[in-house]
N, C-alpha and C positions, 0 to 999 in steps of 0.2 A: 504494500500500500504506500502511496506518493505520502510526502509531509501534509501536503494541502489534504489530503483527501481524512487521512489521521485524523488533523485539527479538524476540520469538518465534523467528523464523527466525534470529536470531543463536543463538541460546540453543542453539539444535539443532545448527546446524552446531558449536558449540562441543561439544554433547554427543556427538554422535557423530563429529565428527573427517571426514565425509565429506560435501562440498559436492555433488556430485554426485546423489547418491542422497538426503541427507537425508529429504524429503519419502516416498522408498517405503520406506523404513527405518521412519520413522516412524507410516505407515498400519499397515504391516504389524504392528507390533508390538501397535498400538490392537487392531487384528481379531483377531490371537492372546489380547488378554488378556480382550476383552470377549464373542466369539465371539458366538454366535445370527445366524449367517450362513452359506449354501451349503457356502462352503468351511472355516466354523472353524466347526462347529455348538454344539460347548462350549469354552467361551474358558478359561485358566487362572483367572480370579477364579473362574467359578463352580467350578472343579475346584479350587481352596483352600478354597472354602466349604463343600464338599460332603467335603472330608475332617476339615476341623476340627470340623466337626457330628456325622459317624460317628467321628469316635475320641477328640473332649473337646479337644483340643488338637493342635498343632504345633509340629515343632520349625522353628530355622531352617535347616537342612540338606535339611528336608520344603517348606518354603515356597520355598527357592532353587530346588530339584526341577522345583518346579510352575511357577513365573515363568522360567525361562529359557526364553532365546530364542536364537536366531543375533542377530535386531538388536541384543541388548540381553541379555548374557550376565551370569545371577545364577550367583552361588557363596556359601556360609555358610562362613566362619571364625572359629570358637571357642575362646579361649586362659582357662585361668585359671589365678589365681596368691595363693598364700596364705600370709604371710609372707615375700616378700620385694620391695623396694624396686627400684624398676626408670628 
């Protein structure tokens, strides 16, 4: 195995915490996001692009929506704060 490919593979197990599975963790998520395949025919990028197109924009509440996954679980957290020191 090349050094980049190594780091790579550390990189992951650091991301997702699970040596085991890494690598199916990791396919799966590529094919949920990119989809134009048997079993994910529309991936989530295209179903971000195809909502931000019909309605001008996105929030990130809308985007976390569309990107979550079991491998790789998005959530949006929105705080604001207007005069005061924190």
């Amino acid at each position: 195995m090349t050094d980049t490919r190594e780091r790579r593979m550390e990189y992951l197990l650091e991301a997702t915490g699970e040596k085991s599975k890494v690598l199916d963790r990791a396919a799966e998520f590529y094919l949920q996001m990119r989809g134009d395949t048997a079993a994910v025919p529309n991936g989530a990028f295209v179903d971000l692009m195809e909502k931000a197109e019909q309605q001008g924009s996105v929030t990130a509440e809308e985007i976390a929506a569309v990107l979550d996954t079991e491998e790789l679980p998005v959530k949006a957290q929105m705080s604001w704060s207007v005069g005061q020191i924190d």
